[in-house]
N, C-alpha and C positions, 0 to 999 in steps of 0.2 A: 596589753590589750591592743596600744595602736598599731604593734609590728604584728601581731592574727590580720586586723582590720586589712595595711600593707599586704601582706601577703597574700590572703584570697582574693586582690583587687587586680593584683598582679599577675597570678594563676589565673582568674578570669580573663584578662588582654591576651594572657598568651593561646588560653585553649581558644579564644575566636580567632586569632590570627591565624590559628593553624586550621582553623575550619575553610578561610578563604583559603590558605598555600594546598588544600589538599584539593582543591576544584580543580588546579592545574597541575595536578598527577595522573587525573583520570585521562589515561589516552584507551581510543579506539583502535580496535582492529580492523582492518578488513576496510574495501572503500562503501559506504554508502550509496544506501540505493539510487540511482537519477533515474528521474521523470523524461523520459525518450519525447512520447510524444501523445498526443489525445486521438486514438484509433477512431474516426467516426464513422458509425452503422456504414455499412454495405463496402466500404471505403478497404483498401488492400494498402500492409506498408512491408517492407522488402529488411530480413534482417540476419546477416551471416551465410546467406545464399537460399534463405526459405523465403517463402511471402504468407502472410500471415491476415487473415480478413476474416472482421468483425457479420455476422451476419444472424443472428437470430440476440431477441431477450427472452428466455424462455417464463422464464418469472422475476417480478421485480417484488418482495412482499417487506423491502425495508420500510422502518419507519416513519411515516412523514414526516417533514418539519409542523409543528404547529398541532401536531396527536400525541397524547402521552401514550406509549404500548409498554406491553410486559417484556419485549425483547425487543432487538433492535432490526431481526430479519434478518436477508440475505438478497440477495437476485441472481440468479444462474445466466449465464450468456454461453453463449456458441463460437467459437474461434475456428475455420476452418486453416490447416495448412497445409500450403503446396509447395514442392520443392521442383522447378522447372516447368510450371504450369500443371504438373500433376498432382491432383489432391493425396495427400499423406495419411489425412488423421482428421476428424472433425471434433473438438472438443468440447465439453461443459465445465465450466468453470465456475466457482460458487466465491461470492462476494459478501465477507461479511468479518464483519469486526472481530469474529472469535477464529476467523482463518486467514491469518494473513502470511505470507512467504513460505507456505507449504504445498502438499501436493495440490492440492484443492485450488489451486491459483497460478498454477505454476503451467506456462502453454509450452516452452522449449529449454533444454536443456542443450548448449553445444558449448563443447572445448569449455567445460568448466566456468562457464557464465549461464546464468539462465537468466527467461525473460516470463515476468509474472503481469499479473493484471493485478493494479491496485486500489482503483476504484470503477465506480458506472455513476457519467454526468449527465443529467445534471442530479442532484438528489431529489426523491421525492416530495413534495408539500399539498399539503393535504388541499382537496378541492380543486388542483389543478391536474390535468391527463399530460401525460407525455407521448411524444409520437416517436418509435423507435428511430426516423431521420432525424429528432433530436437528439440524441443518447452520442454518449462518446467514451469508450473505455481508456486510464490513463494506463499506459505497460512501463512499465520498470524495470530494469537489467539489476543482476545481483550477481557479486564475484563472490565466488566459493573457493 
C-alpha cells in the first residue's frame, strides 16, 4: 500500500513539472502587433509613402465605464488617404471588441504588412462628453 501511496505522489510531481516545461514549448509565430503611434483627430501621420489622417467619429456607441449595457458597441471613425497629397480613399472603419485584425479595421495594406486601427482614446465614461480634438486612434502594423 506504501509503494501505490509512492507512486501516485510521484506521477503527480511529474505531471506538474511537465505542465511548467510545456509553457516553454509554446513559441509564436509571426512578429506581433506594435502600437506605431496615437493618430489624434485632424492630425496626418506619413506611412510607406501614403499619409494617412484621422478626421471624422462617425459614431462612438461603446460602452461607458461605469454603465452596465448588453453589448459592448462599436464606434466608426473616418481615415482619409493620400498618396502625394492626393486623396486615394476615404475610409470607415468599425471598432469593436468582436472585430479586431480584420477587414473591418484594416486602413492599408502594402508589400505584405498592413496597418489596422486598434482602438479610439480615450474610452467612453459615463456622464462625461468627449470632444472629437480629444479622441486619438492607436494604428498598429501586422506582418502577414
Amino acid at each position: 500500500m506504501h509503494a501505490i501511496k509512492y507512486f501516485l505522489v510521484v506521477l503527480a510531481i511529474s505531471f506538474l513539472g511537465q505542465l511548467g516545461y510545456a509553457q516553454d514549448q509554446i513559441k509564436l509565430e509571426g512578429d506581433p502587433p506594435q502600437i506605431l503611434l496615437n493618430l489624434k483627430f485632424g492630425e496626418t501621420m506619413e506611412w510607406k509613402g501614403y499619409q494617412l489622417q484621422f478626421t471624422e467619429v462617425k459614431q462612438d456607441s461603446r460602452c461607458p465605464k461605469g454603465v452596465n449595457c448588453i453589448s459592448p458597441g462599436e464606434a466608426i471613425v473616418v481615415v482619409k488617404i493620400f498618396k502625394a497629397g492626393v486623396l486615394l480613399e476615404e475610409k470607415s472603419l468599425m471598432i469593436s471588441y468582436r472585430h479586431f485584425q480584420d477587414d473591418m479595421t484594416q486602413i492599408l495594406d502594402v508589400d505584405g504588412e498592413s496597418l489596422h486601427v486598434q482602438n479610439l482614446k480615450p474610452y467612453p465614461v459615463d456622464g462625461v462628453t468627449l470632444k472629437d480634438s480629444d479622441r486619438c486612434l492607436q494604428v498598429i502594423t501586422i506582418m502577414e
